[in-house]
Each structure stands twice: as C-alpha cells, then as structure tokens.
VODREN-753825 format. One record per residue (C-alpha): x, y negated, z negated. Coordinates in Angstrom, 2 decimals, always signed. Example, Ala and Ser with C-alpha at 12.3 -4.5 7.8 and 13.67 -1.06 7.14 Angstrom:
2
SITE; +12.30; +4.50; -7.80
SITE; +13.67; +1.06; -7.14
This chain:
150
SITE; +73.06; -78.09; -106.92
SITE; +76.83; -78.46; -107.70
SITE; +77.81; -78.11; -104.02
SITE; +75.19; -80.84; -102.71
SITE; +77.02; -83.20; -104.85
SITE; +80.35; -82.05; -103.74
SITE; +79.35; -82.45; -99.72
SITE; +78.04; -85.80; -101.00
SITE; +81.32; -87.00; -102.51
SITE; +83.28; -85.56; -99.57
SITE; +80.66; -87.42; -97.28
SITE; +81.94; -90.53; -98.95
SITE; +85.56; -89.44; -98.94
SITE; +85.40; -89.85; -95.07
SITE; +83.61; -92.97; -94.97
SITE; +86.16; -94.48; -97.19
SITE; +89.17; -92.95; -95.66
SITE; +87.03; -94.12; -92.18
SITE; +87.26; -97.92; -93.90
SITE; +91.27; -97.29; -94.59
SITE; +91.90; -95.88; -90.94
SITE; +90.28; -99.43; -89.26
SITE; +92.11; -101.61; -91.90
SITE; +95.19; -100.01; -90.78
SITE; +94.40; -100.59; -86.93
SITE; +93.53; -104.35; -87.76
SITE; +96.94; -104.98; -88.89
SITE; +99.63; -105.91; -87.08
SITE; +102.58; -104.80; -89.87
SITE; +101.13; -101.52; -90.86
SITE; +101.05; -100.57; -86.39
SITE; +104.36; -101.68; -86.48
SITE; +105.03; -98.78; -89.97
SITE; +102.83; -96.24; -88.29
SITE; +105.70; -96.08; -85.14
SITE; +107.81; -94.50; -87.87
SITE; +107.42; -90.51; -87.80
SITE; +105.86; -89.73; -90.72
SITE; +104.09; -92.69; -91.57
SITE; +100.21; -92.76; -91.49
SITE; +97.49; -95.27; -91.62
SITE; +97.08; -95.16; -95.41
SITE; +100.88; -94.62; -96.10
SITE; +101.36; -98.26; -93.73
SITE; +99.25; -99.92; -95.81
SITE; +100.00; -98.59; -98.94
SITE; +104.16; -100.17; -97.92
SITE; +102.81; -103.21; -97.06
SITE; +100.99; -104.02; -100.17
SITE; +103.98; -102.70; -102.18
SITE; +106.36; -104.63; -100.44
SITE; +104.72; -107.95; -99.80
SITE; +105.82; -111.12; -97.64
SITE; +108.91; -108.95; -96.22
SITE; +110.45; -112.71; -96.16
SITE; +110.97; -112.76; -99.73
SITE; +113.89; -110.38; -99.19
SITE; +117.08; -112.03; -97.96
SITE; +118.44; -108.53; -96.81
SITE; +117.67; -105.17; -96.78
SITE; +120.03; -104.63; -100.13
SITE; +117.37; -106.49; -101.97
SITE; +114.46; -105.01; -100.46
SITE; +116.00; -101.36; -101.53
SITE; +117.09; -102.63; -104.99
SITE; +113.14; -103.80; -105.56
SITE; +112.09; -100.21; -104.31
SITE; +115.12; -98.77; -106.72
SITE; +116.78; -96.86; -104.12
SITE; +119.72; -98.26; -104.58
SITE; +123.02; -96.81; -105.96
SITE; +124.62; -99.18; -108.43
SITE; +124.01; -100.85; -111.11
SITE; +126.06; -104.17; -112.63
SITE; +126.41; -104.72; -116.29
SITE; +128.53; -108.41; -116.70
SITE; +131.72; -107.14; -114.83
SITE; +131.34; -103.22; -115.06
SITE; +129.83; -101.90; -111.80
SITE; +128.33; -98.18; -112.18
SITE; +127.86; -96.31; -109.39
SITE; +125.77; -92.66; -109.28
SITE; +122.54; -91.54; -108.88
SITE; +119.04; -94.28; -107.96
SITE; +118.24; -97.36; -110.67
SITE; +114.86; -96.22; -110.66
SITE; +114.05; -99.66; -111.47
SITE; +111.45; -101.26; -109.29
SITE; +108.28; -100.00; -107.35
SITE; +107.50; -96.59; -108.44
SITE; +104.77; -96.25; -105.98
SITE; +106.74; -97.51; -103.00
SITE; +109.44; -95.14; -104.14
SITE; +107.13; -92.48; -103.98
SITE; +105.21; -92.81; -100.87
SITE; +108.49; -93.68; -99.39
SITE; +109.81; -89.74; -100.22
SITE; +106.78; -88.58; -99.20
SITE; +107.26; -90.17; -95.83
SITE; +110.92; -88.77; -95.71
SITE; +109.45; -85.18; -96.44
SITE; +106.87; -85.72; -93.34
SITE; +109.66; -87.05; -91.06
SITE; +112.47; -84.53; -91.61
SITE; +110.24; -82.39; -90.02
SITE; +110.12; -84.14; -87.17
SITE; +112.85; -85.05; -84.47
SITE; +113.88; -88.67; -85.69
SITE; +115.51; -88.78; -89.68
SITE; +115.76; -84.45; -89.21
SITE; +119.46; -84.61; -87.82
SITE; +120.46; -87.28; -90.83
SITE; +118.92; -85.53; -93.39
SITE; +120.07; -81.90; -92.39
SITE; +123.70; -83.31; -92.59
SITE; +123.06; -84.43; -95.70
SITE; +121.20; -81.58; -97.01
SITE; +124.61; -79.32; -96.10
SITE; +126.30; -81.26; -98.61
SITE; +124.52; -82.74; -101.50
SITE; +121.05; -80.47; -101.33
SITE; +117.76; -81.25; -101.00
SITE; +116.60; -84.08; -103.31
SITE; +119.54; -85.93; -102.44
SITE; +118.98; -86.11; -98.75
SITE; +115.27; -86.76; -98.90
SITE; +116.13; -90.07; -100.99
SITE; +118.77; -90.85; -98.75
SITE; +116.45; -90.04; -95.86
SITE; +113.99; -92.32; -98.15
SITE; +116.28; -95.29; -98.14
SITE; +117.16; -95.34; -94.56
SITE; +113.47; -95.60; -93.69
SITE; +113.23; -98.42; -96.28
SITE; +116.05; -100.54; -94.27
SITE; +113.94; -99.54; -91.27
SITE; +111.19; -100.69; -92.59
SITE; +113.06; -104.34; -93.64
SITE; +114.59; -104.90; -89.90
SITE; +110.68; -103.74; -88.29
SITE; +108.64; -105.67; -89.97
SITE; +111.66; -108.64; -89.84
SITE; +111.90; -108.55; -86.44
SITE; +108.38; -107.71; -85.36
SITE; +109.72; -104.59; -83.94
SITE; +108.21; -100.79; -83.51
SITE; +110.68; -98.19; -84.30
SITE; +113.91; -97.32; -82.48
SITE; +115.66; -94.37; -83.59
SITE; +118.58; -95.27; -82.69
C-alpha cells in the first residue's frame, strides 16, 4: 500500500518538474542562464526570480552585494575587508554555489577555480567561482547575451 502512494507522489514529482522544464523553455532570461555550465532549467528560474528586473542593478557590484558575495563591508569611514557579508539573498547565494559545484566540473569556471583551490582551498574557490558566475549572470541577462567563456 505504502509504495502505491510513493509511485503516486513520484508520478506527480515528474509532472511538476515536467511544468518547471516548459516554464524554463518559455523564457527568454532563464535560456539565456541555462548557456552557463552548470545551470539547469529549475536553477534559471530559480536566479531569475531571486534576482528580479536585472535593471534595478546599476553594476554588477550591486547585484553581488544583494546576493552577499561580496567582500567588504563599510561602517561610517572604516572599510572591513575579509570573508562574504552574508547579507542579502540566501537562496540566490545558495543555488548560486550549487551551480559553481556543477560547473567546476566542467571545462568553463574548472581552470579558475582549480587556481584558486591551490591557494585558499575549497570553500573559498567555489564562492569565488560563485561570484564570477553572478557578474556573468549581470552582463548576460544585461546585454541579452548567452555565455562566452571568455
């Protein structure tokens, strides 16, 4: 009985995830994302809806403070630089490392994060990795553009 319900709910699962998968092919932003190694249908639209109008971001600084990938934080005058604000999206910053993870295993972000990686370690260089998709992400969807790695 239990595992009729269970091939019921996973029967749903894949309608839903069916649903997603068009949603994503319908718009034009979250093609534009899925160019991006490491970047699915859901994980598109998922960035989109975190980030919003992209043109609400005067640069690519803002757009990476709002995810809190950025490296400094101002107090009146005192500037302190060190490890992410982790101020900001919490869900963008997290698909956004999960992206990073996909993609260093592929050929595009691997070379940056392995020479990153040599010197600061893992987490490090999968934020870092993180971040540089992020500004990707800023200039792609600015510019209308699919992804260039170079």
């Amino acid at each position: 009985m239990y595992l009729s319900i269970i091939d019921k709910i996973n029967e749903e699962i894949k309608k839903i995830d069916r649903i997603i998968q068009e949603k994503a092919k319908q718009d034009d932003d979250a093609i534009l994302l899925m160019t991006i190694p490491g970047i699915s249908y859901y994980s598109a639209l998922l960035i989109k809806a975190e980030i919003g109008e992209i043109n609400r971001f005067p640069n690519h600084e803002k757009l990476v403070s709002y995810a809190g990938l950025c490296l400094q934080r101002q107090s009146g005058d005192k500037e302190i630089r060190g490890h992410i604000t982790k101020q900001g999206s919490k869900l963008l910053r997290w698909i956004l490392v999960q992206c990073a993870n996909a993609a260093v295993r592929k050929r595009g972000l691997r070379n940056f994060y392995l020479r990153i990686r040599k010197r600061k370690g893992h987490n490090v260089a999968i934020v870092a990795t993180a971040r540089k998709m992020l500004v990707c992400i800023y200039h792609m969807l600015k510019k209308k553009e699919v992804y260039n790695p170079r």
